[in-house]
N, C-alpha and C positions, 0 to 999 in steps of 0.2 A: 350571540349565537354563531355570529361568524367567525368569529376568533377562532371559538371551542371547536370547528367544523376544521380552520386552518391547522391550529393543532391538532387535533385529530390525525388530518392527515401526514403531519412533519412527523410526529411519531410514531403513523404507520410504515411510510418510509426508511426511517432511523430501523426497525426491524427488521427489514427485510433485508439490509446491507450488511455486509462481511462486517468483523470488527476489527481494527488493524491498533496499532499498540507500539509507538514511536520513543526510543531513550535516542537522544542526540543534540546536537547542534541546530539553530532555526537560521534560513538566510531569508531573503525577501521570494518570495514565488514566480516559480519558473516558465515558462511556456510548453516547452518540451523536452522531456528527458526519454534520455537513451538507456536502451533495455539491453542486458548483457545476462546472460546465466556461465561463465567461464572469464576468471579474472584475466587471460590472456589475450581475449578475447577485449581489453577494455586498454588502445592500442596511446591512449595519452598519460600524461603525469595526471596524479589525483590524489586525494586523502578522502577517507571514511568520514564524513558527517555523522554519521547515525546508524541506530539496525532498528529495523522495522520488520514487524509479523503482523501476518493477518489469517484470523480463522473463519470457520461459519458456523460457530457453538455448537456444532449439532443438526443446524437447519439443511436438513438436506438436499433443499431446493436452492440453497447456494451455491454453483460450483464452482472449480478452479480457477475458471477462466474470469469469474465475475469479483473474485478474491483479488486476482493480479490484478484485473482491473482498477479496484479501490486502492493498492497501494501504488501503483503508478502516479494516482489522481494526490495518494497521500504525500509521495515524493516531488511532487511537484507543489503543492501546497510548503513544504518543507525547505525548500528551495533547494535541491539536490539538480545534477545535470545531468546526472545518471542512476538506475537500479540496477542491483547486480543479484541476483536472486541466488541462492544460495540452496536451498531445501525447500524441499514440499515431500510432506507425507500424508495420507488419508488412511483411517483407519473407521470401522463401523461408517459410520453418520457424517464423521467430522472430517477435516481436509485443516492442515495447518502448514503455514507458508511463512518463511523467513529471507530477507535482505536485510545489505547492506546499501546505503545512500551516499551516494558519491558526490565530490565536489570536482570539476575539474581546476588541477592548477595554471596559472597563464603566465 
């Protein structure tokens, strides 16, 4: 019964979060990555690991700010040293958000 209760609640959880949706390259996990929405703005050598988006299917009670948040968490998970956000659009309901995942070069 405790299990079913744990479960339970990991996939209560698991709903309530944005969904985010990763094509790239994996490194080992980051501590902290740097947020950029302007590639000029991103003032080192680097190459693109990866593009990552993230939506809230519809759930209205997800918003932007809780979306960037997940992919931040996802970009670091990813081993990126950087996000570079590129689009956010919201339409009705839904809010969908796209980056790129950066590597810096050394």
């Amino acid at each position: 019964m405790k299990y079913l209760a744990i479960l339970s609640i990991t996939f209560l959880a698991a709903a309530c979060s944005p969904r985010t949706h990763y094509l790239g390259d994996i490194y080992p996990p980051t501590d902290h990555v740097d947020v950029y929405y302007d590639e000029n703005d991103i003032d080192r050598d680097f190459k693109v690991i990866g593009q990552l988006s993230g939506d809230n299917d519809g759930m209205e009670y997800i918003k932007l700010d809780k979306i960037k948040e997940n992919m931040i968490l996802e970009a670091q998970e990813r081993g990126a040293d950087a996000i570079w956000f590129l689009f956010s659009d919201s339409f009705d309901n839904t809010h969908v958000v796209k980056a790129k995942l950066v590597k810096y070069r050394t």
